[in-house]
C-alpha positions in Angstrom: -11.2 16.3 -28.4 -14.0 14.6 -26.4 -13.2 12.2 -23.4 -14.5 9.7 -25.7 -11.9 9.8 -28.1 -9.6 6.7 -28.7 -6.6 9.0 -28.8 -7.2 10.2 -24.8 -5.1 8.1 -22.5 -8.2 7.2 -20.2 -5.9 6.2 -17.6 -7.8 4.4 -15.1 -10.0 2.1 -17.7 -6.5 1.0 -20.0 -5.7 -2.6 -19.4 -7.4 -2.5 -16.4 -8.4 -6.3 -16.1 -4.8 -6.9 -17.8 -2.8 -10.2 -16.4 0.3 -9.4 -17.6 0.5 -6.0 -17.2 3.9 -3.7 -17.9 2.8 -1.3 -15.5 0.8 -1.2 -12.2 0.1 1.6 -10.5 -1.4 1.9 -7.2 -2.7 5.0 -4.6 -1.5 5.3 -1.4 -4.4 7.8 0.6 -2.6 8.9 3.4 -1.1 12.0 4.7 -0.7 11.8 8.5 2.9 11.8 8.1 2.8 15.6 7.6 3.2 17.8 11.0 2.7 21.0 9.8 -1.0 22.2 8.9 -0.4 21.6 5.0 -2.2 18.6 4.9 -4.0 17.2 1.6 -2.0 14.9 0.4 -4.4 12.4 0.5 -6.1 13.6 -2.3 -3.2 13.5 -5.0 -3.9 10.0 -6.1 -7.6 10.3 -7.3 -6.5 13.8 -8.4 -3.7 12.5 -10.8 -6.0 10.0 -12.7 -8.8 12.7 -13.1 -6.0 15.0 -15.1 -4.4 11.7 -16.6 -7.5 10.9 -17.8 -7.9 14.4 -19.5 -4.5 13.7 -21.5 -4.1 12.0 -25.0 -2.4 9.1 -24.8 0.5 9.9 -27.8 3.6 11.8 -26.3 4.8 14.9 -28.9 8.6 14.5 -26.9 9.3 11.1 -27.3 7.3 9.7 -30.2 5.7 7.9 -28.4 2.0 6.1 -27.6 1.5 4.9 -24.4 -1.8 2.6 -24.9 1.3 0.3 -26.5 1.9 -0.4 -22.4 -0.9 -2.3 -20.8 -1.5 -0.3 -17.5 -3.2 -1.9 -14.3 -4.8 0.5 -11.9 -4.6 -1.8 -9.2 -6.6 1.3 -6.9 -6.0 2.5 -3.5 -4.3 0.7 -0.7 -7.0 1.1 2.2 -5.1 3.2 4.5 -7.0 5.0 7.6 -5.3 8.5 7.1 -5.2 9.3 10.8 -3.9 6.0 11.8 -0.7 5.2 9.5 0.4 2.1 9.7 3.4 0.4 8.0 3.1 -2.8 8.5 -0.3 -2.8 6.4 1.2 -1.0 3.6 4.4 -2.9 3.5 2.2 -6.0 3.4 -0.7 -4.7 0.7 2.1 -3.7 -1.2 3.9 -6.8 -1.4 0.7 -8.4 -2.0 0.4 -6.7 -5.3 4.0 -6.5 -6.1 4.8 -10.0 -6.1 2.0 -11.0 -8.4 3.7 -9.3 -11.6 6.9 -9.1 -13.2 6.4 -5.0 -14.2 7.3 -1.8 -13.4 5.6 -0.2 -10.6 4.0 3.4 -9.7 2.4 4.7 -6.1 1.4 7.4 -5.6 0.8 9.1 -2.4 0.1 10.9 0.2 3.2 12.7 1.3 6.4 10.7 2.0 6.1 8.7 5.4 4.3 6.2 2.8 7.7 5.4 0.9 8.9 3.6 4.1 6.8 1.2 4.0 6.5 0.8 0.1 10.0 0.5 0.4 10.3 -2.0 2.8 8.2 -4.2 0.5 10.4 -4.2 -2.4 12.9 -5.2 0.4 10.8 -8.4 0.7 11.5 -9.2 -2.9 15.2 -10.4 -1.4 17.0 -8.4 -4.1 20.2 -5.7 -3.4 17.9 -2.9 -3.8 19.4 1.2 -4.7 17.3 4.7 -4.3 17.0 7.5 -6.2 15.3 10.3 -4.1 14.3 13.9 -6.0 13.4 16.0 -2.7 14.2 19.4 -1.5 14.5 18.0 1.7 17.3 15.2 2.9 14.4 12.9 4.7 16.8 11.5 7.4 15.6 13.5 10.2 15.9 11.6 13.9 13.1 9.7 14.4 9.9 11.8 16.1 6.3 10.8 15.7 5.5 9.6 11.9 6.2 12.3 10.2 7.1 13.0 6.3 11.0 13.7 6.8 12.4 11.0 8.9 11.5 7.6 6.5 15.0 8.1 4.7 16.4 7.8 8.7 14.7 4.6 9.5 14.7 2.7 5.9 18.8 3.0 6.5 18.6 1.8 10.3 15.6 -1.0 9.7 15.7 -2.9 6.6 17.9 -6.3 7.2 20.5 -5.0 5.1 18.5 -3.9 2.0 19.3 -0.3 1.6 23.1 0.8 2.0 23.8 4.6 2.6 26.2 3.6 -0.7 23.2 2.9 -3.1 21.4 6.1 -2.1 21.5 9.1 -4.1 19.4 12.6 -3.6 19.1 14.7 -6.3 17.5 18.6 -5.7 18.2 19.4 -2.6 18.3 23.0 -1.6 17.7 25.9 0.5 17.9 27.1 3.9 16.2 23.6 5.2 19.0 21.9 7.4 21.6 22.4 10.0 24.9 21.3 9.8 24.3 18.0 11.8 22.5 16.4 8.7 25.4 17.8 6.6 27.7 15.7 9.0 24.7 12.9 8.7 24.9 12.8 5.3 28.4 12.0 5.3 28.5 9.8 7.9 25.9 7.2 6.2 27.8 7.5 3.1 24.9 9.0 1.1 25.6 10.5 -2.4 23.9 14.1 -3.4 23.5 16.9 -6.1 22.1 20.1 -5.1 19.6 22.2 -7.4 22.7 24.3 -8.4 24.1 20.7 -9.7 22.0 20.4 -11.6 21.6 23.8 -13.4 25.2 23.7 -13.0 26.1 20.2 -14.9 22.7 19.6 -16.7 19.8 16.9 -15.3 21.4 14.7 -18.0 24.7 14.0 -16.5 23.3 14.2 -12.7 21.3 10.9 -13.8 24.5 9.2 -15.7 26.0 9.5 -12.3 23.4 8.4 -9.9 23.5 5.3 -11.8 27.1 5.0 -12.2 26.8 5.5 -8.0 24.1 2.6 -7.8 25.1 -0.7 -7.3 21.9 -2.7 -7.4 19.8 -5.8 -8.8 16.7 -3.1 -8.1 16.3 0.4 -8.1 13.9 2.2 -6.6 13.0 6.3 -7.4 11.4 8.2 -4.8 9.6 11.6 -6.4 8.8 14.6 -4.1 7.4 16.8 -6.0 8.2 19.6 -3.5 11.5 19.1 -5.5 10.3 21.4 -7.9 10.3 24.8 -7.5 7.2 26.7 -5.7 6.2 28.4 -8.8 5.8 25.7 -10.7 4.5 23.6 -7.8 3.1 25.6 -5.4 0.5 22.9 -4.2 2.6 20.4 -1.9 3.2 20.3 1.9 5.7 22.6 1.7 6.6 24.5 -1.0 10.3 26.7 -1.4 12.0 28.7 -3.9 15.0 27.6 -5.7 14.0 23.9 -6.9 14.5 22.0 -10.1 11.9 23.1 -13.0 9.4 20.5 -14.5 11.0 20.3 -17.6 14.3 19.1 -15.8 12.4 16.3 -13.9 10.4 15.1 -16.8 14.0 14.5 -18.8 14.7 12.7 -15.5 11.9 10.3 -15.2 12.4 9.1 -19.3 15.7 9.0 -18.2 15.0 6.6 -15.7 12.1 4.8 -17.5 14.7 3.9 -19.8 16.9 2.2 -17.4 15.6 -1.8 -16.6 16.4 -1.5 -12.7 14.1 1.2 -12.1 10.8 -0.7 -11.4 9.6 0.9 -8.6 8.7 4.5 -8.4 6.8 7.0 -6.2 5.5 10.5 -6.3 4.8 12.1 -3.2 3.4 14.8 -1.3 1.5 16.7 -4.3 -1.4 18.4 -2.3 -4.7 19.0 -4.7 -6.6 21.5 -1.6 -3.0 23.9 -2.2 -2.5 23.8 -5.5 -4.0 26.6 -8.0 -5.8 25.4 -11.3 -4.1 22.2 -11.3 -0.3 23.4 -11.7 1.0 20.7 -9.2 -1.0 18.4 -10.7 -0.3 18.9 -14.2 3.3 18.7 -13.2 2.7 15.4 -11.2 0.6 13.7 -13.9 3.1 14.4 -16.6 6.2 13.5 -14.6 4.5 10.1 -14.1 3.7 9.7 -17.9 7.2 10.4 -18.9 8.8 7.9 -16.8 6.1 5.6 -18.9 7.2 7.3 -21.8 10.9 6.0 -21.4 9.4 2.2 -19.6 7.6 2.0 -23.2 11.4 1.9 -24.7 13.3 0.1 -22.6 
């Protein structure tokens, strides 16, 4: 199939002038959040439309054609990488966000960027839930900007717009935490299924109950890809055994696309200079189309 074929998605030239777009999708450069060395995150966002590009627009799954959505690539949010600010992307955000009545897609950048994505949707005024896939909690006590403690501060500074109540985790695992986030957890009232949940019950009914949990005008699903397990992600910021496969999270994000409350999404922390022949990637792009797959139904 050439790149010039009708049939191949062509992600970033679909719609792109389109005023009334169903979906709008925006990158997020940034990866200052992370503290370790593993930095690259920045990357992921040109890196997913170069494979999106690459795909054919018809999904085998879900019968389904996805140049039936019109797509706007709204680009980049200009974001100095060293300097992360939140303000400026909670503003740029909500610049683009409140133009259009659609489902929205950013992708970063590692996960410090959701707080202040987040805290634009907040600006919308609605009751607003979470979804988070993540190996990792996210609600460290605040230190620096750094990739693990957004979940902390969205909780403690958002005018009421997130309640610990209308947040659910799903993936977590591993030897990550002490038993002071355990207690955390609890405390803020914050729902969770582990990866063993999930093998345990099926992604299926995991997602039934998030949104049975989720009492909300607007939901909004945070993807970190680090979710999935190292060998079939190994390039993220930081990568562990034991995580969900990629089959289980695309069945999530149709899932999801299905469901009218979910307009806001982001995937996170996919890292192009660690990944190997485009696994991550292939896993990131196609996560994102499947959550397309199920907006196109819904």
């Amino acid at each position: 199939m050439s790149f010039n074929d009708p049939r191949v998605l062509k992600f970033s030239e679909v719609n792109k002038n389109s005023e009334n777009p169903d979906i709008v999708i925006t990158g997020v450069p940034y990866d200052g959040g992370i503290i370790s060395h593993r930095r690259g995150a920045r990357y992921g966002p040109e890196r997913i439309r170069e494979i999106m590009n690459s795909y054919s627009s018809y999904c085998t799954d879900h019968n389904v054609d996805l140049n039936s959505l019109k797509i706007l690539d709204a680009g980049n949010i200009d974001v100095n990488f060293i300097d992360y600010n939140i303000e400026k992307i909670k503003d740029d955000y909500y610049n683009i966000i409140k133009k259009y009545n659609s489902r929205f897609i950013a992708m970063g950048g590692d996960h410090s960027i959701t707080e202040g994505l987040f805290k634009s949707v907040c600006k919308l005024n609605k009751k607003t839930g979470m979804i988070l896939f993540d190996a990792h909690h996210d609600i460290r006590d605040p230190w620096r900007v750094n990739s693990g403690s957004w979940g902390n501060n969205i909780l403690k500074d958002n005018g009421g717009c997130l309640d610990g109540r209308n947040f659910v985790q799903i993936g977590v695992h591993g030897f990550k935490y002490s038993k002071y986030y355990y207690n955390k957890i609890n405390d803020l009232k914050i729902s969770y299924f582990t990866a063993l949940n999930v093998l345990d019950y099926g992604i299926d009914a995991i997602i039934k109950k998030a949104l049975e949990i989720i009492d909300a005008d607007i939901i909004y699903l945070s993807l970190d890809i680090d979710v999935i397990d190292q060998a079939y992600a190994p390039g993220v910021s930081a990568a562990s055994p034991g995580g969900l496969t990629p089959r289980e999270i695309f069945k999530a994000m149709y899932l999801l696309g299905l469901n009218k409350k979910v307009r806001f999404m982001d995937l996170t922390e996919y890292s192009p200079p660690l990944d190997h022949d485009d696994i991550t990637g292939r896993v990131a792009a196609e996560a994102l189309l499947h959550f397309m797959c199920g907006a196109s139904k819904s």
